[in-house]
C-alpha positions, 0 to 999 in steps of 0.5 A, a space after each residue: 185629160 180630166 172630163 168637164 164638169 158637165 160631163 162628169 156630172 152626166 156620169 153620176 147623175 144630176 146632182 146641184 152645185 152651189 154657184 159663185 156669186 160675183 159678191 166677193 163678201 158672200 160665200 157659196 149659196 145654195 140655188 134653187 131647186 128644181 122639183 124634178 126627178 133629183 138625183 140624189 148626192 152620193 155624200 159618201 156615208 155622210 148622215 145625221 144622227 137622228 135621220 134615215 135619209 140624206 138630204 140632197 140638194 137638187 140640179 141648178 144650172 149656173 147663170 152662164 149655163 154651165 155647172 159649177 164645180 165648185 162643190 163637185 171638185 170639193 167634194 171629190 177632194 174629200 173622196 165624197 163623190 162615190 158613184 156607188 156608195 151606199 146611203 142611208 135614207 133618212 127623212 126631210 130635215 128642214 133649212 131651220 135646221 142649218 146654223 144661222 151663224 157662221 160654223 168653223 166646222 162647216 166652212 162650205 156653208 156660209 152664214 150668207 148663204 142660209 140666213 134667210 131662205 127667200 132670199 135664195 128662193 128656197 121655199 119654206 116647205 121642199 117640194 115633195 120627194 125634193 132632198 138637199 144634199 149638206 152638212 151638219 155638225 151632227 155628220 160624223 167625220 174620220 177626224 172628229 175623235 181628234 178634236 173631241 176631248 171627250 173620246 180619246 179614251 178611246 184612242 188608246 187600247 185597254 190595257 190589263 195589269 198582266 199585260 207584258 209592259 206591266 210585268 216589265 215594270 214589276 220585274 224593273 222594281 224587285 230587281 232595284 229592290 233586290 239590289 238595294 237590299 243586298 248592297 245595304 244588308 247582305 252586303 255588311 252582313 257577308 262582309 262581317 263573317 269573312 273580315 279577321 274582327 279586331 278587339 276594340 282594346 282602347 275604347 271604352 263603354 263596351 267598346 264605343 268612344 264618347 260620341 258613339 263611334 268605333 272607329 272600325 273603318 280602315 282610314 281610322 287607326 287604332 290606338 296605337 298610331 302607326 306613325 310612332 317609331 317601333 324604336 319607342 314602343 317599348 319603355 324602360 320605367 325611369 322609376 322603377 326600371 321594368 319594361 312597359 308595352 306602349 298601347 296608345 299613342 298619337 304622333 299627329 303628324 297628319 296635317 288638318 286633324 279636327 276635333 270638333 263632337 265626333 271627329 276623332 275617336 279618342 279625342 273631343 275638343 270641349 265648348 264651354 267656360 272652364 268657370 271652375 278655376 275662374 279662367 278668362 279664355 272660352 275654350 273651342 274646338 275652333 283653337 285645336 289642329 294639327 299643322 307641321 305635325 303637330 298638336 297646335 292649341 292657340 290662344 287668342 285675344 278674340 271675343 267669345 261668349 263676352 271673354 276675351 280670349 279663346 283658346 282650346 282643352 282636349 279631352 280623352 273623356 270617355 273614348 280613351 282611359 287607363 289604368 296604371 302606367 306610363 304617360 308621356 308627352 312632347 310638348 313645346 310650352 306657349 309664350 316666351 318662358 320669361 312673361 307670365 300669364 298662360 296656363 297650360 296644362 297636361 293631366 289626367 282625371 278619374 273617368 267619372 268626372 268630366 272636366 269642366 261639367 260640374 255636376 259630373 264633379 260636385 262630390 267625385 273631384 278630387 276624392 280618392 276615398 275607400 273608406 267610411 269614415 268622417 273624411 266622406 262627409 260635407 266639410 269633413 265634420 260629423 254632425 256634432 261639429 267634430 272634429 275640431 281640426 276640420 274647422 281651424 287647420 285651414 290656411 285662409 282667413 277668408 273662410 274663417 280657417 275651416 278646412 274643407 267646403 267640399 260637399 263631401 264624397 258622393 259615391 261613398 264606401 258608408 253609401 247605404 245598403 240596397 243602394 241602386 246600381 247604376 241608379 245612384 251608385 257606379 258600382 262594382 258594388 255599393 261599399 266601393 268608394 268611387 270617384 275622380 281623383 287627379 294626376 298632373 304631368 304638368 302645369 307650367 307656370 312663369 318664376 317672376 323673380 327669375 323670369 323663367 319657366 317652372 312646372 308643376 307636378 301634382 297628385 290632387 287628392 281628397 280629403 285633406 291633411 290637418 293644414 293640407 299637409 302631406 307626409 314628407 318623411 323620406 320613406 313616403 316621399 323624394 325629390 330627386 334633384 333639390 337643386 331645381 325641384 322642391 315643394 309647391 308653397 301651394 299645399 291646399 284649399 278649401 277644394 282641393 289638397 295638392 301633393 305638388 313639386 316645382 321643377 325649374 325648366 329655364 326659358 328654352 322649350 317654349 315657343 315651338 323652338 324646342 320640345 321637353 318630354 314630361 311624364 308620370 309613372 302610375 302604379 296601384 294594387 287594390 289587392 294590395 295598396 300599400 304598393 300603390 306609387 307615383 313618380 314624375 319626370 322631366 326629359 329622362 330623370 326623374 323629378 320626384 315620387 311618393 307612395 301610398 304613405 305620403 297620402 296616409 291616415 291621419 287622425 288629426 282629422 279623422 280620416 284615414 288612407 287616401 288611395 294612389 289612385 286605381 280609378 281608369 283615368 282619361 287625358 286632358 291638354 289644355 291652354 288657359 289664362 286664370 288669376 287663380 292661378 298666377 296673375 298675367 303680364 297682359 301689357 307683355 303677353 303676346 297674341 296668339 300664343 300656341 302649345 305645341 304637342 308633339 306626341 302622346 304616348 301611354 306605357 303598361 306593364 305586360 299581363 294588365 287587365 283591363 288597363 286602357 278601356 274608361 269602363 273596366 269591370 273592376 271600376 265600371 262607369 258607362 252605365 252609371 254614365 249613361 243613366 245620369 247623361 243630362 250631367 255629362 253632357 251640360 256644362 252649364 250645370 252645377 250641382 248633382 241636384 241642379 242636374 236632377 239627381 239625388 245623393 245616395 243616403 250616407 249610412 253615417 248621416 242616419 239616411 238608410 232606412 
């Protein structure tokens, strides 16, 4: 049984309570203080911060006789009624020192109970020796570091950077930093030294392709695609009966193929107006997959770049050449055989041209010129005028029957001594004519008399013949079957001189309902040029072929020997649409249209050096490539000059000092 109140107080001493009042707005008050003999409050180390003593508040009975235990029973709840606490004294503070105003903090001590002292008959000045036992804001509670924001630094233990945590966290750090290393450094380095290295064999610019890539990665194939039947890699040549190695080839039969910048790494789909030939079409890479495995290019009536058509060009340019060889394709032509209008095209050019870039070609397309001599100058005449048949052997009235307007040859043999390489000059060195001449497989075109399928077969070639005539003595040139092939009745213009025979192909390999193997037979000796040949087919005979005679000296003009190329060459398939070419049937042509492509492939004879890479040491072009990137890279130029550049002085012209 807990003792009284009285009782309790008996037992530690008289100490004052704080009656209820029967006012239910009124808090706890203090009551009046007796003077005698108080016993102080044990507050249980309760102080000021500025006193040495407690003031206490002395005995009052309550009305009703008895004490209240109000405050004893408060107290005791907060453990503050120790009968042997220690105090420290501290001096008589007085009331003004309690708030006037309620306090959150010191609830106990009512606004009403200390807003004025004579209410509750607590004289202005305390009887002497009487202390008051209370609160201040100024006490120091176990639980007042939790409300001030100002100590809780010094809640938290100091704390070094060599504490145990930290070096936790250092070692967390080395060890990520360690790992990270290894797996992006240590990692492709070990892995280089343990993995067999293959040689890049196809790709070119010392081994990358066009966009930088070398497809060393094990989802991309090397130039031979390991889908081409083992049964046709080898070739027997149509022409000259010796057996050929394939050393590249694309079957396509991978479904989804892009060939957007950087997709593939031996084929690029441009992004230009092929405005040269005048064509009608915008070419993307949009045109290009591969689908059923085949090469698809379509050509539709859709609005680009404010032409009406889009279709696509594909181009090895820079990622695969070759030199000398066999070049052959599978190809189902667009449209129906019988409507004419479309124009596409199987080809391949020198690697220092890049087809449809023509600043690349201003001055290189479509030269094949080793020799210092008139034939290198603009317009094929000396600055006299001469000769004469450079001014009156064309064939148009409409540029006054003047032979050439080409610019003339800009990588000459007569380019001048001291010429930088590769600054001005590809090299090997500067008395080597270069240039990008051009072999077509094919370009299919529409008899409209017979309403069925031809295809062009051509060596395009600068300078010109007299009248753009080539030599078709029976020693230089043959056409194997009269019947269905015979001589181009385009011989020439003012761009371009065109070696060129007509096949008949009849209306069956078109549409994707039947395929039709076309190819060329390339062979050239620098050493020794007068071997130098090329012959073409259709399926498995040959069409026709010439030597280096067919492409001769001819004085008329001043010019000399032409070259059976000895350029590295790329490859281009392309769909186009051009009334340069033949006039279109535009109420029976049929949209979309698609070439489809079954596989390329490319033959060389055994021991060729050199022979499938677009920078071969005997005819670099990556340096000279790489220093003149502004005009292989932008369609849009037109000139070597707009492009930046300068021509190389032509000792012929008095431009070497």
């Amino acid at each position: 049984m807990l003792p009284s109140s009285a009782t309790r107080a008996k037992e530690l001493g008289t100490y004052a309570t704080v009656p209820q009042t029967h006012d239910s707005s009124s808090s706890r008050q203090p009551s009046p203080l007796p003077t005698a003999s108080p016993t102080p409050f044990p507050l249980g180390g309760y102080s000021t911060p500025d006193s040495d003593s407690i003031i206490s508040m002395p005995h009052h009975p309550s009305e009703s006789g008895h004490h209240s235990p109000a405050l004893s029973s408060s107290a005791s709840e907060l453990g503050l009624l120790t009968p042997h606490s220690s105090m420290r004294q501290r001096p008589p503070i007085p009331y003004e020192s309690f708030s006037r105003s309620p306090s959150h903090r010191h609830s106990r001590l009512s606004a009403a109970g200390l807003s004025d002292a004579s209410t509750i008959g607590i004289p202005n000045e305390l009887p002497k020796g009487t202390k008051l036992y209370g609160w201040s804001e100024r006490d120091i509670e176990n639980d007042d570091a939790l409300h001030d924001i100002d100590s809780t630094v010094d809640l938290y233990p100091k704390r070094t950077f060599l504490s145990a945590r930290g070096w936790a966290n250092v070692g967390t750090l080395l060890i990520l930093i360690v790992g990270l290393l290894t797996l992006f450094t240590a990692y492709p380095i070990i892995l280089f030294f343990t993995s067999p290295q293959h040689p890049f064999q196809g790709f070119n610019l010392g081994g990358i392709n066009g966009s930088g890539q070398v497809p060393l990665l094990a989802a991309l194939r090397g130039p031979i695609d390991p889908d081409t039947p083992l049964n046709v890699r080898t070739k027997k040549g149509l022409f000259d009966g010796k057996e050929y190695q394939l050393v590249f080839s694309d079957e396509f039969n991978q479904d989804g193929r892009t060939f957007f910048p950087g997709d593939d790494p031996y084929w690029e789909a441009v992004d230009l107006h092929y405005w040269p030939t005048g064509d009608l079409e915008w070419y993307s890479p949009e045109a290009i997959i591969t689908k059923d495995g085949q090469l698809q290019i379509t050509i539709s009536e859709v609005l680009n770049h404010d032409l009406n058509w889009q279709s696509g060009m594909l181009q090895s340019w820079n990622k695969f050449c070759f030199t000398t060889g066999i070049l052959e394709a599978s190809i189902s032509l667009p449209g129906d055989g019988v409507t004419p209008g479309f124009w596409p095209g199987f080809w391949s050019m020198g690697n220092l041209g890049r087809p449809g870039y023509g600043a690349t070609t201003d001055g290189t397309w479509p030269y094949s010129y080793d020799t210092c001599d008139t034939g290198t100058l603009p317009n094929q005449t000396n600055p006299d005028g001469t000769p004469l048949a450079a001014t009156n052997t064309g064939t148009s009235s409409q540029t006054n029957f003047e032979l050439s307007f080409l610019p003339g040859q800009r990588l000459s043999a007569c380019t001048c001594p001291g010429t930088n390489i590769p600054d001005d000059h590809p090299g090997p060195n500067v008395g080597v004519g270069r240039a990008a001449p051009e072999i077509d497989v094919i370009e299919a075109q529409i008899d409209t008399v017979n309403r069925e399928g031809q295809a062009s077969q051509s060596f395009q070639i600068a300078p010109f013949n007299a009248k753009y005539q080539f030599n078709n003595d029976s020693a230089a040139f043959n056409i194997q079957n009269p019947n269905i092939s015979f001589i181009n009745n385009f011989k020439g213009s003012i761009t371009q001189q065109a070696v060129s025979i007509v096949t008949e192909l009849g209306t069956g390999p078109y549409g994707g309902n039947a395929y039709q193997t076309y190819g060329y037979e390339w062979f050239s000796n620098s050493d020794d040029r007068a071997q130098g040949y090329l012959a073409w087919y259709v399926g498995d005979a040959v069409t026709w072929s010439m030597n280096s005679l067919a492409v001769g000296p001819d004085p008329t003009v001043d010019i000399s020997q032409r070259l059976i190329p000895e350029e590295p060459l790329s490859i281009v398939l392309n769909l186009g649409i051009s009334p340069g070419f033949q006039h279109g049937d535009f109420q029976n042509l049929k949209f979309p249209s698609t070439m489809f492509v079954d596989y390329v492939r490319v033959y060389q004879l055994p021991g060729i050096t050199d022979g499938t890479t677009c920078d071969p040491k005997a005819y670099p072009t990556a340096d000279y490539i790489q220093a003149h990137i502004n005009a292989y890279s932008n369609p849009n130029l037109t000139t070597w000059e707009q492009a930046g550049y300068t021509k190389p002085g032509n000792s012929l012209l008095g431009q070497c000092t």
